[in-house]
PQR file of N, CA, C, O and H, with PARSE charges and radii, in Angstrom:
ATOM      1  N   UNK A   1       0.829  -1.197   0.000 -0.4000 1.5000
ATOM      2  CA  UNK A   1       0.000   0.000   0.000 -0.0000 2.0000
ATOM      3  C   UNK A   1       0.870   1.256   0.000  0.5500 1.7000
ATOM      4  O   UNK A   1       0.514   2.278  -0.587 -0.5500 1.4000
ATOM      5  N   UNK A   2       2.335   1.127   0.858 -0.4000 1.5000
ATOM      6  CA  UNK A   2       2.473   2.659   1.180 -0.0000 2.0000
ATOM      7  C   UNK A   2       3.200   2.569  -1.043  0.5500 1.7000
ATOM      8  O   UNK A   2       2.629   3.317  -1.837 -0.5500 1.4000
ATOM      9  H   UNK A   2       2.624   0.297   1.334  0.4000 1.0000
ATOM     10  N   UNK A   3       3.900   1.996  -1.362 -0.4000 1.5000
ATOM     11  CA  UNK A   3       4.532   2.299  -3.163 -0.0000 2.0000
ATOM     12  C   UNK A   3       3.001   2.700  -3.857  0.5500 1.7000
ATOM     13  O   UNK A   3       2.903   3.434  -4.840 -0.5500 1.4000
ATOM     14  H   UNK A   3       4.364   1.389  -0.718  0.4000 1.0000
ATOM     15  N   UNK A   4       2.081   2.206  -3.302 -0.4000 1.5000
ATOM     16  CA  UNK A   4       0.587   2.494  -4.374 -0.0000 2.0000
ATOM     17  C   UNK A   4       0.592   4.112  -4.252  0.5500 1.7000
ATOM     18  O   UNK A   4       0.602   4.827  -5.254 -0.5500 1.4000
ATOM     19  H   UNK A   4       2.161   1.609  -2.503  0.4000 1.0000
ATOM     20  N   UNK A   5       0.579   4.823  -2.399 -0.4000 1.5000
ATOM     21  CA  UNK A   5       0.615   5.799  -2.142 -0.0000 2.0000
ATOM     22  C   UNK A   5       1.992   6.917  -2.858  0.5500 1.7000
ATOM     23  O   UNK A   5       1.671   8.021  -3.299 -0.5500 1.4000
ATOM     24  H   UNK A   5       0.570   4.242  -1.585  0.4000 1.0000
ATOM     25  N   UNK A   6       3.194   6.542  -2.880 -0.4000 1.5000
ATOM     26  CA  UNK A   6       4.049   6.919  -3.637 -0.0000 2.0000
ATOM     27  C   UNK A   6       3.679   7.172  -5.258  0.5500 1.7000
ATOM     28  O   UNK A   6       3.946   8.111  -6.009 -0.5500 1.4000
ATOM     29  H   UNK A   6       3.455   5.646  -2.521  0.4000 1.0000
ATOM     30  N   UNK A   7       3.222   6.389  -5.385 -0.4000 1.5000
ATOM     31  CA  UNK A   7       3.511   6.614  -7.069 -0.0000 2.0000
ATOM     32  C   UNK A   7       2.050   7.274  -7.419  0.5500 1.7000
ATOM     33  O   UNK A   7       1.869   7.526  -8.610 -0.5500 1.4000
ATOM     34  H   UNK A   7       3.005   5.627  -4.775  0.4000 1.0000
ATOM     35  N   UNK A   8       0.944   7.593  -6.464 -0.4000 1.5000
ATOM     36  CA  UNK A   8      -0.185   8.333  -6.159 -0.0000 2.0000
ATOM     37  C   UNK A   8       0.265   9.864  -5.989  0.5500 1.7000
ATOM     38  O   UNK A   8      -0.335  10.637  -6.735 -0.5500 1.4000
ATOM     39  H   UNK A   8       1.091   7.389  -5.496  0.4000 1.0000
ATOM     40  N   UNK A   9       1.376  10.523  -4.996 -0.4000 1.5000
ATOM     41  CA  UNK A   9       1.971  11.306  -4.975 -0.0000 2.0000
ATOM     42  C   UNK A   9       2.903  12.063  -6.314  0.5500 1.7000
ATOM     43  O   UNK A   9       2.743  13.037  -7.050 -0.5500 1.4000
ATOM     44  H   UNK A   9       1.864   9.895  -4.390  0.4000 1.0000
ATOM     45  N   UNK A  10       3.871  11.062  -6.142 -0.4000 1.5000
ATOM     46  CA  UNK A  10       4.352  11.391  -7.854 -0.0000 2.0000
ATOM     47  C   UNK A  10       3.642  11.772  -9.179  0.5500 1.7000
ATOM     48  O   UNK A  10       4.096  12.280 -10.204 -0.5500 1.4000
ATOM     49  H   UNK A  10       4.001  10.271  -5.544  0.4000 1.0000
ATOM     50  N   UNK A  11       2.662  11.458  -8.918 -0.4000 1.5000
ATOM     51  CA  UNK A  11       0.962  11.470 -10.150 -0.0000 2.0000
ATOM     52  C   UNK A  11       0.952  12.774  -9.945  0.5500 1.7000
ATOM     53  O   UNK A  11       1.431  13.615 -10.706 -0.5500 1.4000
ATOM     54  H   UNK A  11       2.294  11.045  -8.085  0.4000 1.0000
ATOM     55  N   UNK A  12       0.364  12.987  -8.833 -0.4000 1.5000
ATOM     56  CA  UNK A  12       0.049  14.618  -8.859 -0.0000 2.0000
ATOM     57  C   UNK A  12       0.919  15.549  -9.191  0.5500 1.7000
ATOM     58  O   UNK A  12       0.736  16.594  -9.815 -0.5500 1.4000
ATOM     59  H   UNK A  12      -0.025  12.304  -8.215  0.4000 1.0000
ATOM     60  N   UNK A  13       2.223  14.944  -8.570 -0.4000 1.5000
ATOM     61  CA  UNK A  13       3.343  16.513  -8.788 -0.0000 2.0000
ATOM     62  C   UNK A  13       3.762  16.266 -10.055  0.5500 1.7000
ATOM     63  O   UNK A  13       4.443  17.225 -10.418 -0.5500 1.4000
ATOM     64  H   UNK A  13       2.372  14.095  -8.063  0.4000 1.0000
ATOM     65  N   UNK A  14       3.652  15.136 -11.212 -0.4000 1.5000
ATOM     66  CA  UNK A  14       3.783  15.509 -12.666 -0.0000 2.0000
ATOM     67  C   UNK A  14       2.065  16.031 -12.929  0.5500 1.7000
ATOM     68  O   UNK A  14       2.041  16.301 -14.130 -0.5500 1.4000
ATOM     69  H   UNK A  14       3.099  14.357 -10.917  0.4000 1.0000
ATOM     70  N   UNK A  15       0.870  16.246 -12.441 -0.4000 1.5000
ATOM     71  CA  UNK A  15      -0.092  17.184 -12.786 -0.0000 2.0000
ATOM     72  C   UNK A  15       0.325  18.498 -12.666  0.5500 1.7000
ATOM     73  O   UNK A  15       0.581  19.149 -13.679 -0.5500 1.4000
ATOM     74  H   UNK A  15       0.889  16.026 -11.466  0.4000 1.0000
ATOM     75  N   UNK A  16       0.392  18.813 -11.930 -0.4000 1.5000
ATOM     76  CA  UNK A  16       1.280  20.195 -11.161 -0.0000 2.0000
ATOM     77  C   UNK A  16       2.397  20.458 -12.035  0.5500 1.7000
ATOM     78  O   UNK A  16       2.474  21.571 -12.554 -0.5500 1.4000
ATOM     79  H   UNK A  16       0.185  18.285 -11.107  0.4000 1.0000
ATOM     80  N   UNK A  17       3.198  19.656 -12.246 -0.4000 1.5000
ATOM     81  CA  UNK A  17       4.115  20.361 -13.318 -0.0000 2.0000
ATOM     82  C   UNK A  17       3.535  20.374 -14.746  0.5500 1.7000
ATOM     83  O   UNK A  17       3.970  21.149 -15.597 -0.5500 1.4000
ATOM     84  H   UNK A  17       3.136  18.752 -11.824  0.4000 1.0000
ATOM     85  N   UNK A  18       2.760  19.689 -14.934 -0.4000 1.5000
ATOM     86  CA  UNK A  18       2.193  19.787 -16.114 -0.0000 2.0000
ATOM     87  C   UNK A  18       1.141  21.198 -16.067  0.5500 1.7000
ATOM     88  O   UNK A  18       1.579  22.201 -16.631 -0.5500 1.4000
ATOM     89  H   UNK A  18       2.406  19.059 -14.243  0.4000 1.0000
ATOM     90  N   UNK A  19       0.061  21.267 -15.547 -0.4000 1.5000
ATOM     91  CA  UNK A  19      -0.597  22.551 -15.471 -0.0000 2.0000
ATOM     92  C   UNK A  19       0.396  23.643 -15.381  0.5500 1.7000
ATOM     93  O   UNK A  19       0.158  24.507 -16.224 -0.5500 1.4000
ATOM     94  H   UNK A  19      -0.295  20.452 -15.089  0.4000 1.0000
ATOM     95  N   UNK A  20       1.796  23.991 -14.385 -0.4000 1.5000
ATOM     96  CA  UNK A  20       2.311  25.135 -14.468 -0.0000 2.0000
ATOM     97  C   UNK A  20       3.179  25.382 -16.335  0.5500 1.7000
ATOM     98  O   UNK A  20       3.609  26.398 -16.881 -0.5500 1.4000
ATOM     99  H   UNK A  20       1.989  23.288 -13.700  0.4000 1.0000
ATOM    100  N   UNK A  21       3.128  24.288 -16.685 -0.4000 1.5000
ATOM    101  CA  UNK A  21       3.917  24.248 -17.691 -0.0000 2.0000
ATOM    102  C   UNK A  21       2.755  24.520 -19.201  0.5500 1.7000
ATOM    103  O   UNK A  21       2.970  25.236 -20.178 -0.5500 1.4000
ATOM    104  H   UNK A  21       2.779  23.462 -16.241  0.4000 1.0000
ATOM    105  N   UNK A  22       2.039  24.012 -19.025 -0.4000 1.5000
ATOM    106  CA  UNK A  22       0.803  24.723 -19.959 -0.0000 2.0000
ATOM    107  C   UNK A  22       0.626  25.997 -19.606  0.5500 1.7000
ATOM    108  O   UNK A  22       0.655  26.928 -20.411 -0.5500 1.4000
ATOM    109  H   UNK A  22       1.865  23.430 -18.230  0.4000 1.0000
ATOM    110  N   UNK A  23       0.372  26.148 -17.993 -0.4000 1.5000
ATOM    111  CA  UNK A  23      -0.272  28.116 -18.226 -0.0000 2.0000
ATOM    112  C   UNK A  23       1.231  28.802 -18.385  0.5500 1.7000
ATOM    113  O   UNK A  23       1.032  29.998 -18.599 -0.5500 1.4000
ATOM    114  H   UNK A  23       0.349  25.391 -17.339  0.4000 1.0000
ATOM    115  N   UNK A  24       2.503  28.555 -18.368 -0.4000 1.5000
ATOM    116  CA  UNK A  24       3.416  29.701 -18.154 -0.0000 2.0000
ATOM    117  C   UNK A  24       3.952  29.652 -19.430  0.5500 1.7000
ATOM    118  O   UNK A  24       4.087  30.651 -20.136 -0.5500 1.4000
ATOM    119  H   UNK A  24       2.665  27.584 -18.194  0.4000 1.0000
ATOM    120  N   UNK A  25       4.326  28.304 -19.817 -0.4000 1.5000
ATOM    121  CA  UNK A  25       5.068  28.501 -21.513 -0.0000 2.0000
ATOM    122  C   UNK A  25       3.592  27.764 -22.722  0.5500 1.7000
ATOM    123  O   UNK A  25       3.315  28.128 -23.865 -0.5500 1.4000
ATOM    124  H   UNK A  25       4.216  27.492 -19.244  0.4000 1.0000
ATOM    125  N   UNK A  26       3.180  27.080 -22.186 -0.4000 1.5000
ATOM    126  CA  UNK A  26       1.834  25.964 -23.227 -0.0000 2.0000
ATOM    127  C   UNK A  26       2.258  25.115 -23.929  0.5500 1.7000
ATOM    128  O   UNK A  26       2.098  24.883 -25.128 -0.5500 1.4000
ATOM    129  H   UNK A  26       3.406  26.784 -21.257  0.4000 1.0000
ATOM    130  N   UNK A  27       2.956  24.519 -22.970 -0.4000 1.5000
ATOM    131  CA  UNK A  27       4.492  23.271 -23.491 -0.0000 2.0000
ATOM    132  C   UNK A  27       3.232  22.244 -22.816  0.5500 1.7000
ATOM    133  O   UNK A  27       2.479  22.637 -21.925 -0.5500 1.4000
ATOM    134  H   UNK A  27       3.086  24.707 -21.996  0.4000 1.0000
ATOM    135  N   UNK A  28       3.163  20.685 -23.509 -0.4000 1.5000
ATOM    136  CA  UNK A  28       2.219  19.851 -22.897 -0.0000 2.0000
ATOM    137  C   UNK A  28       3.426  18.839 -22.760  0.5500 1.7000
ATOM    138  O   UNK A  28       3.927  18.202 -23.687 -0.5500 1.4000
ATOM    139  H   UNK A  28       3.774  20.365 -24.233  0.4000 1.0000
ATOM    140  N   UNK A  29       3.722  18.817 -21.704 -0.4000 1.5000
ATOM    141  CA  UNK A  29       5.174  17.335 -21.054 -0.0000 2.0000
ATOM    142  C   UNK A  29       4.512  16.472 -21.568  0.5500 1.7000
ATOM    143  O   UNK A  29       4.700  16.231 -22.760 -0.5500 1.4000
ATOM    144  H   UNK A  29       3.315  19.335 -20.951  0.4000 1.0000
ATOM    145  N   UNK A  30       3.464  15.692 -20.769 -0.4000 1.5000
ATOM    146  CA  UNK A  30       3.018  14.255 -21.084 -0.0000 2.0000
ATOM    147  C   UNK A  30       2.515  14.253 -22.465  0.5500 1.7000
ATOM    148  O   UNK A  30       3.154  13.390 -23.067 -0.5500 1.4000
ATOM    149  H   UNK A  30       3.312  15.888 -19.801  0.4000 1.0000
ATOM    150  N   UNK A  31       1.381  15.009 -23.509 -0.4000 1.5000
ATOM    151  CA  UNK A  31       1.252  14.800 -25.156 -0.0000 2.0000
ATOM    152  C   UNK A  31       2.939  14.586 -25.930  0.5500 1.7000
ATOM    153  O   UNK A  31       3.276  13.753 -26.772 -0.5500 1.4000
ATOM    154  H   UNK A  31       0.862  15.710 -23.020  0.4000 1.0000
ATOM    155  N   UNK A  32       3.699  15.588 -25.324 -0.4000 1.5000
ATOM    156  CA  UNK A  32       5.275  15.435 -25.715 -0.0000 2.0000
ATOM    157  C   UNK A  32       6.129  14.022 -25.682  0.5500 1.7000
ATOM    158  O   UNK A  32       6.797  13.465 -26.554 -0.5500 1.4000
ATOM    159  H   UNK A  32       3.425  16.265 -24.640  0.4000 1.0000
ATOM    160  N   UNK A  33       5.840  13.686 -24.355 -0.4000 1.5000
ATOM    161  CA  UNK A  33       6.735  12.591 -24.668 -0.0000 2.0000
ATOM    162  C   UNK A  33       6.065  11.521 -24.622  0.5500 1.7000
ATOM    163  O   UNK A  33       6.734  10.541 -24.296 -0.5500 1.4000
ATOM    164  H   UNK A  33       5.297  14.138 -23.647  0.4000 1.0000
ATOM    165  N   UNK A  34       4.259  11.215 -24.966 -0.4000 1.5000
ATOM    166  CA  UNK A  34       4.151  10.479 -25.203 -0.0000 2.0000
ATOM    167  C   UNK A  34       2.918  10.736 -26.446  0.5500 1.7000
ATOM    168  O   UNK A  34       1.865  10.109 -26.569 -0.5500 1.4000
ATOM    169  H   UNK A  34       3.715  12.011 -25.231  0.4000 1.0000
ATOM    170  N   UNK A  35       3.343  11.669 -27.149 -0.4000 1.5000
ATOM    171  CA  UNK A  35       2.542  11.867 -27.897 -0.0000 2.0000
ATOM    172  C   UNK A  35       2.072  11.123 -29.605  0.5500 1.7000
ATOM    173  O   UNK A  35       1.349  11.510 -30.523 -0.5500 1.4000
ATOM    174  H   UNK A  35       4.198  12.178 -27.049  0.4000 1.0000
ATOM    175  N   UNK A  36       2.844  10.025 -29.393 -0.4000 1.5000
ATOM    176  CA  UNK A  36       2.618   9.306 -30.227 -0.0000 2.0000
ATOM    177  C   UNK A  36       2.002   7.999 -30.257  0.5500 1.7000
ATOM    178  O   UNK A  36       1.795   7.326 -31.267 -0.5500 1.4000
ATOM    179  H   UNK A  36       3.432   9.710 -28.647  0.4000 1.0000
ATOM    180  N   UNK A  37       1.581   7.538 -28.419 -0.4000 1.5000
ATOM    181  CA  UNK A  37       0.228   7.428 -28.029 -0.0000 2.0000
ATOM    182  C   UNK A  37      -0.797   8.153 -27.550  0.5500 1.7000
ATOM    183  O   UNK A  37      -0.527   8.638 -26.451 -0.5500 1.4000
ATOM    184  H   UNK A  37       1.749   8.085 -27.599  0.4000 1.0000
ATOM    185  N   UNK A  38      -2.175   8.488 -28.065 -0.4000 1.5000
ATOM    186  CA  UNK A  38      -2.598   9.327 -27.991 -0.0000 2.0000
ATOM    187  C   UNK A  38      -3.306   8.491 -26.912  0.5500 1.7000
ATOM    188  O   UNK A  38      -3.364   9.165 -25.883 -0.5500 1.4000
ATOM    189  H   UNK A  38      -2.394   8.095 -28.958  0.4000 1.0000
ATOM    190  N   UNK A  39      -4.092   6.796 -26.690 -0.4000 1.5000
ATOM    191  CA  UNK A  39      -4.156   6.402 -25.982 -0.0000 2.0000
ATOM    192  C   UNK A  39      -3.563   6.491 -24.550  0.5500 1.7000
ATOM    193  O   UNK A  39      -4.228   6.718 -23.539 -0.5500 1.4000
ATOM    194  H   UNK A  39      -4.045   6.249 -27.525  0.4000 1.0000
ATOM    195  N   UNK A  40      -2.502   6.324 -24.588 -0.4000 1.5000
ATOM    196  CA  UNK A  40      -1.360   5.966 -23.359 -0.0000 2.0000
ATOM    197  C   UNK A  40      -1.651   7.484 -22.484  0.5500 1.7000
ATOM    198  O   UNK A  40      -1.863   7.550 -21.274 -0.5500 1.4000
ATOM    199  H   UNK A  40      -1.962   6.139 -25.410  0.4000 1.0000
ATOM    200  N   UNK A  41      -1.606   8.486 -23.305 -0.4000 1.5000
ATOM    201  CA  UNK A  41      -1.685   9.524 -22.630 -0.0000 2.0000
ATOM    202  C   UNK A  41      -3.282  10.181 -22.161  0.5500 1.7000
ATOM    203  O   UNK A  41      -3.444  11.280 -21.630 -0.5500 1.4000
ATOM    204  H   UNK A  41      -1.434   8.432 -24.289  0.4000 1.0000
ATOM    205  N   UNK A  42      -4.076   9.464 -22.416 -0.4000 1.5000
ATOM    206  CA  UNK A  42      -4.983   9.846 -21.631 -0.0000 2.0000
ATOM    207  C   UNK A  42      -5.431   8.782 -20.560  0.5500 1.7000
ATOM    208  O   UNK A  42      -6.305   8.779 -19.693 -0.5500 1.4000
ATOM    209  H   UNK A  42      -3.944   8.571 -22.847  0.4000 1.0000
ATOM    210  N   UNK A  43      -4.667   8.060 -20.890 -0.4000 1.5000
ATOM    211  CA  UNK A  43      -4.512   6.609 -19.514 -0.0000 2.0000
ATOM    212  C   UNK A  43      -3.847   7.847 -18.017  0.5500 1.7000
ATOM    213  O   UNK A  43      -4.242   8.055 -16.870 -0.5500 1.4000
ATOM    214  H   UNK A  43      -3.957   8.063 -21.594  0.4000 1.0000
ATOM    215  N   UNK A  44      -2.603   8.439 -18.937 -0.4000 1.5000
ATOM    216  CA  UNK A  44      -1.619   9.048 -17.899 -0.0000 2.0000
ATOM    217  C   UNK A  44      -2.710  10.241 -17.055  0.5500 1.7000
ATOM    218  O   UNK A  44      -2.846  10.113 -15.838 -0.5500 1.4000
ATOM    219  H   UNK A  44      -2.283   8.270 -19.869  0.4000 1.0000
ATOM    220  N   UNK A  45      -3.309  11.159 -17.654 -0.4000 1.5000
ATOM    221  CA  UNK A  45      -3.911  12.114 -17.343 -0.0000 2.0000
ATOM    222  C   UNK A  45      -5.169  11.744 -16.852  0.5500 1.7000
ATOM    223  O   UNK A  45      -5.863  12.626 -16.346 -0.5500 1.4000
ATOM    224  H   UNK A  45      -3.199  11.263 -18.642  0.4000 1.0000
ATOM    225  N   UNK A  46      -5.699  10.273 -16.928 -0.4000 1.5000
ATOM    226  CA  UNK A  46      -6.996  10.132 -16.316 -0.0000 2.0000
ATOM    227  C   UNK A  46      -6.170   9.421 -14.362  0.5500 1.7000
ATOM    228  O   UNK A  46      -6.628   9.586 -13.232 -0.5500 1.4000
ATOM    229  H   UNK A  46      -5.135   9.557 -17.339  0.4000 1.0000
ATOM    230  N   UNK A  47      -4.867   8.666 -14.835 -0.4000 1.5000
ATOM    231  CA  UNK A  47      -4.347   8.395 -13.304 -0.0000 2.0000
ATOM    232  C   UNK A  47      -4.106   9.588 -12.432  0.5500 1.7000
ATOM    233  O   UNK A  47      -4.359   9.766 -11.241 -0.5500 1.4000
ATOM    234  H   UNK A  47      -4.496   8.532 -15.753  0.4000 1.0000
ATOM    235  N   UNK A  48      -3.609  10.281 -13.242 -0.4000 1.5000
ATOM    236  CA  UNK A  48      -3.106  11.822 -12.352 -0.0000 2.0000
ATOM    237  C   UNK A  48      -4.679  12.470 -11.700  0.5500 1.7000
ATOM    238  O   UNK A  48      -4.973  12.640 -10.517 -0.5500 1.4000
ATOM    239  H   UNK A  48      -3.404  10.137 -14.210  0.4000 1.0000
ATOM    240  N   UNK A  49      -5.509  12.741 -12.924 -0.4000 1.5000
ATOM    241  CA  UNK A  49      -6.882  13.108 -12.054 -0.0000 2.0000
ATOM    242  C   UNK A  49      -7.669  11.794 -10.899  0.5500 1.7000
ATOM    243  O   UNK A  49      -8.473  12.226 -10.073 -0.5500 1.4000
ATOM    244  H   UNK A  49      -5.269  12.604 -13.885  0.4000 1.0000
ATOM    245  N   UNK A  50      -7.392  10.330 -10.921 -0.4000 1.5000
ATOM    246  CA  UNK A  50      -7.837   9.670  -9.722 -0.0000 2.0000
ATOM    247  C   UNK A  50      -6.761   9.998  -8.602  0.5500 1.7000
ATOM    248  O   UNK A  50      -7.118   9.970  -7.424 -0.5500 1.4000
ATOM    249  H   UNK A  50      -6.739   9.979 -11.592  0.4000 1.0000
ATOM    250  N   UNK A  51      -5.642  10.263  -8.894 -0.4000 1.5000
ATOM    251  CA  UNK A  51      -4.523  10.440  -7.652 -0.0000 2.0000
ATOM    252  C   UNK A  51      -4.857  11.673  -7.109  0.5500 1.7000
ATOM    253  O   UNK A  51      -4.868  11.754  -5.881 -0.5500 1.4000
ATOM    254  H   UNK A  51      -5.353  10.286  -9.850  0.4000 1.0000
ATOM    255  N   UNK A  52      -5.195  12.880  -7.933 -0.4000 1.5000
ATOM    256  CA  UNK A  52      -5.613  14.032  -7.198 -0.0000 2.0000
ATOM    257  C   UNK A  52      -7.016  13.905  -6.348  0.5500 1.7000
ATOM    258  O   UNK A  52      -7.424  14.500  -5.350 -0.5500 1.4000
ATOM    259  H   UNK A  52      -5.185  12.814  -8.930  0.4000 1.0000
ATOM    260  N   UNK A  53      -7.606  12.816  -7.219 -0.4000 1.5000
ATOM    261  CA  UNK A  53      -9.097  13.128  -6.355 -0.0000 2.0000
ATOM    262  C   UNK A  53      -8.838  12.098  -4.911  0.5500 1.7000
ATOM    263  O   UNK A  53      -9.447  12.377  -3.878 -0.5500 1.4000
ATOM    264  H   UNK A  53      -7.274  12.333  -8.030  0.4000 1.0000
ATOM    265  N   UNK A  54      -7.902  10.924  -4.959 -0.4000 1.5000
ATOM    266  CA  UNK A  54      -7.465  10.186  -4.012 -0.0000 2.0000
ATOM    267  C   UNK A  54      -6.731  11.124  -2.961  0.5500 1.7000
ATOM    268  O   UNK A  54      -6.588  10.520  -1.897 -0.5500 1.4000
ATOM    269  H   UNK A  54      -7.407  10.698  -5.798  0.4000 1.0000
ATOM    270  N   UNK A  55      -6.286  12.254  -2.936 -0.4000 1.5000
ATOM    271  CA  UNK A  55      -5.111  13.130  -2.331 -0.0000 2.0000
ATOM    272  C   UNK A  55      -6.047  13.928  -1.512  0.5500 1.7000
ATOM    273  O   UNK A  55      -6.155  14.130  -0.302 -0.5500 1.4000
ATOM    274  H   UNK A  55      -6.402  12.744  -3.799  0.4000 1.0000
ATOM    275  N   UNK A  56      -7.056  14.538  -3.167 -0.4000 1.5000
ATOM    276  CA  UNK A  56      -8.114  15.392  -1.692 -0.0000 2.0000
ATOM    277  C   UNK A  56      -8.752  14.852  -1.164  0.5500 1.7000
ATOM    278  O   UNK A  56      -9.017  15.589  -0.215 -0.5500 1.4000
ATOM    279  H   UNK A  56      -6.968  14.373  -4.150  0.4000 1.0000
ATOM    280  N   UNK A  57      -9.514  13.593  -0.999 -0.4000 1.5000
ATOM    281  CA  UNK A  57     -10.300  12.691   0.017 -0.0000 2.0000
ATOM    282  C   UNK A  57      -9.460  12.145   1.360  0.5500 1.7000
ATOM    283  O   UNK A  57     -10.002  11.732   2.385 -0.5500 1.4000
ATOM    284  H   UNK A  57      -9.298  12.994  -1.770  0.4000 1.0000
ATOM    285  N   UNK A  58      -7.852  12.244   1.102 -0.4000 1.5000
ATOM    286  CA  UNK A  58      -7.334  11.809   1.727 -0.0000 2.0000
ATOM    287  C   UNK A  58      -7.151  12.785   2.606  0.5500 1.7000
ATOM    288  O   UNK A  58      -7.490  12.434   3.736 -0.5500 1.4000
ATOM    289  H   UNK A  58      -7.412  12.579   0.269  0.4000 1.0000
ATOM    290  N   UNK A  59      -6.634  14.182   2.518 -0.4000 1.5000
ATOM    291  CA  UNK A  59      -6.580  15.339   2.805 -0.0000 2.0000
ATOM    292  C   UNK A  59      -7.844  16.036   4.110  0.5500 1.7000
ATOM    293  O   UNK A  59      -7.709  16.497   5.244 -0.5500 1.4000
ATOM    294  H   UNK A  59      -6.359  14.467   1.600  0.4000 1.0000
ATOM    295  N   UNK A  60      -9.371  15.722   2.937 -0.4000 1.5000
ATOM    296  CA  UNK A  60     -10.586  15.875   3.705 -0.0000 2.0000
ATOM    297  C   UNK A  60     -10.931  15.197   5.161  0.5500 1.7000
ATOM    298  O   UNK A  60     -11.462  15.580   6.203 -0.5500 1.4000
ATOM    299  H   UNK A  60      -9.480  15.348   2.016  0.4000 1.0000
ATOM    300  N   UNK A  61     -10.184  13.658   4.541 -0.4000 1.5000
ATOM    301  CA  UNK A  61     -10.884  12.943   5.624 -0.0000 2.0000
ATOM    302  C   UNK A  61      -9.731  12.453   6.796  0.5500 1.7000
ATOM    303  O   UNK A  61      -9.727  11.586   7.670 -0.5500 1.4000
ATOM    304  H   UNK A  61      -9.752  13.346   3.695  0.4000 1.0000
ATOM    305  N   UNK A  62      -8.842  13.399   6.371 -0.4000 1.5000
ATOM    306  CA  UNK A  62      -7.453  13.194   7.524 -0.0000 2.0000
ATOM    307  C   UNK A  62      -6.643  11.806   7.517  0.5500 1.7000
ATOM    308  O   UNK A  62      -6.030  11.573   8.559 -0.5500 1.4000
ATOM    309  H   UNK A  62      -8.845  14.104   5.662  0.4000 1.0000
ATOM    310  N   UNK A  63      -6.558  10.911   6.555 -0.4000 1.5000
ATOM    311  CA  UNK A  63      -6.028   9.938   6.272 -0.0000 2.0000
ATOM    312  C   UNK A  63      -4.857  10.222   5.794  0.5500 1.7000
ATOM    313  O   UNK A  63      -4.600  11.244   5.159 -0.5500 1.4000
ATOM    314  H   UNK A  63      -7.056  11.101   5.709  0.4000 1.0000
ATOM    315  N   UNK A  64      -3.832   9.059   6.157 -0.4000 1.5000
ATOM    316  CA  UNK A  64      -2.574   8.742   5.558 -0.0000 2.0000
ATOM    317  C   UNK A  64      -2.020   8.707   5.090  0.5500 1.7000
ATOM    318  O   UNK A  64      -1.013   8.058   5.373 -0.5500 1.4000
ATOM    319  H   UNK A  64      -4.040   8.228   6.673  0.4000 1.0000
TER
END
């Protein structure tokens, strides 16, 4: 459980770098380097949005 939680963490802070990196230059990291699955990368961006929504429930409900 705690590597599930790790690589849950890591999810978000490549969201986070990804959003600052769209609004400041409109560079897309993840379409970039995996933009020649167009699949793969909305696999990546749909994990990053369950890890964020896993982060704030975790956050809300004072968990671990």
């Amino acid at each position: 459980m705690k590597s599930l939680k790790t690589i849950s963490k890591w999810l978000v802070v490549l969201g986070a770098i990804e959003l600052g990196l769209m609004s400041v230059v409109g560079f897309d990291l993840v379409g970039s380097l995996l933009g020649s699955w167009p699949l793969l990368v909305k696999v990546v961006y749909m994990l990053v949005g369950v890890a964020g929504l896993w982060g704030a429930y975790a956050m809300l409900t004072k968990k671990k």
